[in-house]
C-alpha positions as CSV (number, residue, x, y, z in Angstrom):
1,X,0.0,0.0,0.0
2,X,2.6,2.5,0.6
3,X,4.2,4.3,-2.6
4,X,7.7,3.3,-2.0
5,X,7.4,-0.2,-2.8
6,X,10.5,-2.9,-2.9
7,X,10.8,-2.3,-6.6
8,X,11.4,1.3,-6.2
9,X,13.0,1.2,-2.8
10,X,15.1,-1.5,-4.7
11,X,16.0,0.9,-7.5
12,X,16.3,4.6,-5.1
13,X,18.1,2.4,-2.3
14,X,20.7,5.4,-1.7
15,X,18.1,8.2,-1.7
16,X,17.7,10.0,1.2
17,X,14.4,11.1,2.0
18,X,12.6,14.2,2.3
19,X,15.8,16.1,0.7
20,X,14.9,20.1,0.6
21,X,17.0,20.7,-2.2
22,X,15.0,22.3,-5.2
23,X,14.8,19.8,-8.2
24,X,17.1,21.1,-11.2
25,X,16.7,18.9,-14.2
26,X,15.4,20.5,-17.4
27,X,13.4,17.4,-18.7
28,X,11.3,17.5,-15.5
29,X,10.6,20.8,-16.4
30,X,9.5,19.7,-20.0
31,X,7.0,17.2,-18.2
32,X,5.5,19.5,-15.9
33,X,4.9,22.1,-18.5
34,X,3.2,19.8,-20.7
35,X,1.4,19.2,-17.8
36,X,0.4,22.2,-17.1
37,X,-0.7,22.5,-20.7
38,X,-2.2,19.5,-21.2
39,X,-0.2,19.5,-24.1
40,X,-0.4,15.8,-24.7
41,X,1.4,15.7,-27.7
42,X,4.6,17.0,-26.2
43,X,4.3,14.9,-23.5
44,X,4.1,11.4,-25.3
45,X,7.5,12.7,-26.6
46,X,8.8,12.9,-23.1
47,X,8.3,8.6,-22.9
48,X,10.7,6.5,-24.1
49,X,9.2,4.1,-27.1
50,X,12.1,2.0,-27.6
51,X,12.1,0.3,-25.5
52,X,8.6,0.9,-24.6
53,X,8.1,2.7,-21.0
54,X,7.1,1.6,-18.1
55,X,3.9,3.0,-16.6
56,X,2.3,1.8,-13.0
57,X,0.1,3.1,-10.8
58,X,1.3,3.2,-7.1
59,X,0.7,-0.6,-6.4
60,X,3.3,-1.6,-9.7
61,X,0.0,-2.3,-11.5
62,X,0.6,-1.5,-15.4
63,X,-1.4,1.2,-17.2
64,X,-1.6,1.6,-21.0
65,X,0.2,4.8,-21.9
66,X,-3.2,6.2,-23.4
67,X,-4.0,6.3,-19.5
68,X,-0.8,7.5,-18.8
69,X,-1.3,10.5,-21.1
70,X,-5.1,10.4,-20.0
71,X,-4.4,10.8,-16.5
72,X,-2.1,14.1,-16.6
73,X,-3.6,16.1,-19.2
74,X,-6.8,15.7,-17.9
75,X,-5.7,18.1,-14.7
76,X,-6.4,21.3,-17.1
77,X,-10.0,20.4,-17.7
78,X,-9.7,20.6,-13.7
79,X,-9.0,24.3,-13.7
80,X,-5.3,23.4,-12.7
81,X,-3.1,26.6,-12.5
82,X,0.0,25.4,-10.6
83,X,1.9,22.2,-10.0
84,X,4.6,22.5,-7.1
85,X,7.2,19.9,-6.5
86,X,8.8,18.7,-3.2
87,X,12.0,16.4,-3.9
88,X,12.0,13.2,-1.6
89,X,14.7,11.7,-3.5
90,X,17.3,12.5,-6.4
91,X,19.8,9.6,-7.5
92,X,22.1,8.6,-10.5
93,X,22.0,4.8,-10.3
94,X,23.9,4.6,-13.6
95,X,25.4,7.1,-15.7
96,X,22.4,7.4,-17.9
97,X,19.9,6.7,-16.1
98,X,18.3,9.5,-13.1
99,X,15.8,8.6,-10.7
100,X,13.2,11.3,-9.1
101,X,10.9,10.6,-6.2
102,X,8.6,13.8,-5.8
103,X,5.6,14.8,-4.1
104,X,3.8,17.2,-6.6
105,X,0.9,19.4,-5.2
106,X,-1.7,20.6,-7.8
107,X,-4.0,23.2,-7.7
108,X,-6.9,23.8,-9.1
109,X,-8.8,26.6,-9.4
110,X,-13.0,26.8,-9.3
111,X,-15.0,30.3,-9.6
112,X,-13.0,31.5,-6.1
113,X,-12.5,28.2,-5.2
114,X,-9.0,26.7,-4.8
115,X,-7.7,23.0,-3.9
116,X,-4.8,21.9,-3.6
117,X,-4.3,17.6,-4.2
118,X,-0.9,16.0,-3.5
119,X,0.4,13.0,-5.7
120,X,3.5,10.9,-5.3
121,X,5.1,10.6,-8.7
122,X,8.5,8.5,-8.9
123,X,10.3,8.7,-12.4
124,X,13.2,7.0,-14.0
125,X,14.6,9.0,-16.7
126,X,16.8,7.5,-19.5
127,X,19.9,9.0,-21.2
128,X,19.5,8.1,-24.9
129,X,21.0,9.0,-27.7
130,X,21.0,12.9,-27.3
131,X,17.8,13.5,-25.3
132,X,16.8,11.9,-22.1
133,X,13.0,10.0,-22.2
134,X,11.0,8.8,-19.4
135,X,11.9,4.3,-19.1
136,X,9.1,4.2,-16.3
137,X,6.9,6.1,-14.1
138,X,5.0,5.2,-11.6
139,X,2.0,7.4,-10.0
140,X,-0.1,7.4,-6.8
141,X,-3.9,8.2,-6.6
142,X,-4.5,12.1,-6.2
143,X,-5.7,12.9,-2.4
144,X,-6.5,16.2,-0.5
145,X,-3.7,15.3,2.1
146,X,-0.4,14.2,2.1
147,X,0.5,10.7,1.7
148,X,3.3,9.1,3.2
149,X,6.1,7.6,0.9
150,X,7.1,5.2,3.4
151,X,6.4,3.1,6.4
152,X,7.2,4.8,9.9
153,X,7.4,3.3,13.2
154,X,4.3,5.2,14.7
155,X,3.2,2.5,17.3
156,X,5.5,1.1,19.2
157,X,4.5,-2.3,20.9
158,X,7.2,-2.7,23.5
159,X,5.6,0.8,25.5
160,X,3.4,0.6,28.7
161,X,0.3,2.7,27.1
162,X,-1.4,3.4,30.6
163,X,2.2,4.8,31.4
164,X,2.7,6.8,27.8
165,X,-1.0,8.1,28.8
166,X,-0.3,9.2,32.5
167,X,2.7,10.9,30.6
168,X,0.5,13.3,28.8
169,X,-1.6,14.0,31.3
170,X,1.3,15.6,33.3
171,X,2.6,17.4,30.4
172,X,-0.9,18.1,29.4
173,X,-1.5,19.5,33.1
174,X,1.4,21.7,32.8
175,X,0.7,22.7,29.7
176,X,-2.9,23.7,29.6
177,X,-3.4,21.3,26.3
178,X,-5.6,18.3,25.5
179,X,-4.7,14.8,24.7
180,X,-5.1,13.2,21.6
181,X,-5.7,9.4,22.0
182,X,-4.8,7.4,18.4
183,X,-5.2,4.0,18.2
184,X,-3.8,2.1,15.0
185,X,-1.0,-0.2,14.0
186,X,2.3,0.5,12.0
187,X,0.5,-1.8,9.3
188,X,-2.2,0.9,9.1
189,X,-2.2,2.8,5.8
190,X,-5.0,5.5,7.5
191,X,-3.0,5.7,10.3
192,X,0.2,6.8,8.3
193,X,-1.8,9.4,6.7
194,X,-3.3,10.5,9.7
195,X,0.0,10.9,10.9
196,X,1.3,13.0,8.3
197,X,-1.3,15.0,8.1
198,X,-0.6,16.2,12.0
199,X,2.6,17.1,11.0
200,X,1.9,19.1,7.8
201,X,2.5,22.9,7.7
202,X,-1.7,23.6,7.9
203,X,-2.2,21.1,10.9
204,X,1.0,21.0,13.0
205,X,0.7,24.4,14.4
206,X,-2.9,23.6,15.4
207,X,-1.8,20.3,16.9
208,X,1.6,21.7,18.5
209,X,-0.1,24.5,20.4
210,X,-3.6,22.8,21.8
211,X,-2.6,19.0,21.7
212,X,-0.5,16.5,23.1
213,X,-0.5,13.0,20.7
214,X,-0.8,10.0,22.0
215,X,-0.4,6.4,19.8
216,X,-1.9,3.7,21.6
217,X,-0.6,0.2,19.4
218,X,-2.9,-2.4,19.1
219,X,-1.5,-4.7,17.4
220,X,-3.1,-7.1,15.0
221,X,-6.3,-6.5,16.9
222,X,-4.7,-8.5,20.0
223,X,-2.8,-5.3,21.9
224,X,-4.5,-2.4,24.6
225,X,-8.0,-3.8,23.7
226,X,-8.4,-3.0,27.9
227,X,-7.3,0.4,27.4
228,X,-9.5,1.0,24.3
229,X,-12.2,-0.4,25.9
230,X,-11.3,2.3,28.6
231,X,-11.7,5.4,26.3
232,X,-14.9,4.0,24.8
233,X,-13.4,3.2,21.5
234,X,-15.1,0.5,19.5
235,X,-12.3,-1.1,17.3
236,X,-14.4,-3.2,15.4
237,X,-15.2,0.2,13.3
238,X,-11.6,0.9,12.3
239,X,-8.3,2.9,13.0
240,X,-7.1,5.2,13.1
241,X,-9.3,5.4,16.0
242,X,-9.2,8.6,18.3
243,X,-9.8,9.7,21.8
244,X,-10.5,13.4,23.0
245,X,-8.7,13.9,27.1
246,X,-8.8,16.8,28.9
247,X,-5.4,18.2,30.4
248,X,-6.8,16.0,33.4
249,X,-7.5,13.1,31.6
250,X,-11.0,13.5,31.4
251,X,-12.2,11.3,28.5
252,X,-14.2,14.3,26.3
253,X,-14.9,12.8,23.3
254,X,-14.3,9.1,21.5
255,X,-15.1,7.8,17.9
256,X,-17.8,5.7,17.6
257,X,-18.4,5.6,14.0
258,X,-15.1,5.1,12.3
259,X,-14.6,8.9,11.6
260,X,-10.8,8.7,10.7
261,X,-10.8,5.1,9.2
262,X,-11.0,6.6,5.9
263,X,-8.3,9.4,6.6
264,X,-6.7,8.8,3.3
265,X,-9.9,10.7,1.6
266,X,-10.5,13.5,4.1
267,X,-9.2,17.2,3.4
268,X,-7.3,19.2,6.1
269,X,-10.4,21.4,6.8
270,X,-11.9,18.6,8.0
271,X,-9.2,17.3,10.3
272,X,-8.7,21.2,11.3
273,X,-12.1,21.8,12.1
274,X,-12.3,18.7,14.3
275,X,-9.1,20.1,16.4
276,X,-10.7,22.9,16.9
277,X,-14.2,21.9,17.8
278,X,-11.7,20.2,21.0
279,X,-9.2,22.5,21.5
280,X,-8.7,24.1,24.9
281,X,-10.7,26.7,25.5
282,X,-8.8,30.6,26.3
């Protein structure tokens, strides 16, 4: 399920991730302007045809190059205006061949409406003959938040979660901030998301300043069941799966109907506007 799978990981193995350096290769820039365009003629150009290139979506399933084309150009017809990039990885596995690993945020533009929708793209560009072609791409699914490009150690199982939760409630106390109660599993795409979404430039300040985050592991279904029996949290609906405390450990609110299950298809206002329906009040 994650983007980075053993192919690519096997391909990008000495790319570090989450490099700030601002991408600099003029052939990109070709793609992305197409792109932006939706010029698909010039973009076909951009794909190597001999031998033929290599198009996948993000779980290394093949797509026609007709969807390929299909699936970029269509972005205009979207009222796209911009296309940012963020480098996660840059690498030269062979002389002619340079690999890109990039989050790309589009935005679109509706009346007065704008929306921003964040795609993992990794690329393997080919050296041949004079020019340099696209040998494969591969592409996630467009969402509204971030998605992560690898698998974290969010939830750690060897940790005492009455303990970790006693924890916050001291730094909570002396903090005047509420505790954030998420129960999930490292295996848990949602939970990843979820997780990347607190720390992303329009929710972390929310979450820094009102909340303290808790990750409760449960396992395969078999870990803390007493403790989220505790908070009122019904498992069988899904995780991520949170819990609202007070800065006393009051329970305030628990999920009941799978709210962040889904996380990968929620947009930030809605995770922002649940933060601040249970932030501390001034």
């Amino acid at each position: 399920m994650f983007f980075l799978t053993t192919l690519l990981l096997t391909t990008v193995a000495a790319v570090s991730a989450h490099q700030t350096a601002s991408l600099n290769f003029a052939p990109f820039e070709k793609w992305r302007a197409a792109v932006l365009t939706a010029d698909s003629t010039a973009l076909a150009e951009l794909y190597s045809k001999s031998p033929s290139a290599q198009t996948t979506d993000a779980d290394n399933r093949p797509i026609s190059m007709q969807a390929e084309l299909d699936f970029w150009t269509s972005w205009k017809l979207k009222g796209l205006t911009d296309i940012s990039t963020e480098v996660i990885g840059e690498h030269d596995p062979k002389p002619d061949l340079h690999v890109l690993v990039l989050r790309l945020a589009f935005v679109t533009k509706n009346g007065f409406m704008e929306k921003k929708q964040f795609i993992n793209v990794a690329q393997g560009w080919s050296h041949q003959g004079d020019q340099w072609l696209l040998a494969f791409s591969r592409h996630s699914a467009p969402t509204l938040l971030r998605q992560p490009l690898e698998e974290k150690l969010i939830y750690h199982a060897d940790v005492d979660a009455n303990q970790q939760i006693a924890e916050a409630v001291r730094s909570a106390t002396a903090a005047h901030k509420r505790i954030l109660l998420v129960f999930g599993g490292n295996w848990c795409f949602d939970c990843h998301v979820l997780d990347e979404a607190f720390r992303s430039p329009e929710i972390a300040p929310t979450v820094d300043k009102s909340f303290i985050v808790v990750h409760i592991d449960i396992g395969q279904m078999d870990m803390n069941l007493d403790v989220a029996k505790k908070y009122d949290i019904p498992l069988d609906h899904g995780v991520p799966a949170i819990a609202v405390l007070d800065s006393g450990g009051k329970l305030l609110f628990s999920q009941k109907a799978g709210e962040f299950e889904a996380a990968r298809s929620m947009a930030p206002e809605d995770i922002l506007a649940f933060l601040n329906k249970w932030k501390p009040t001034t």
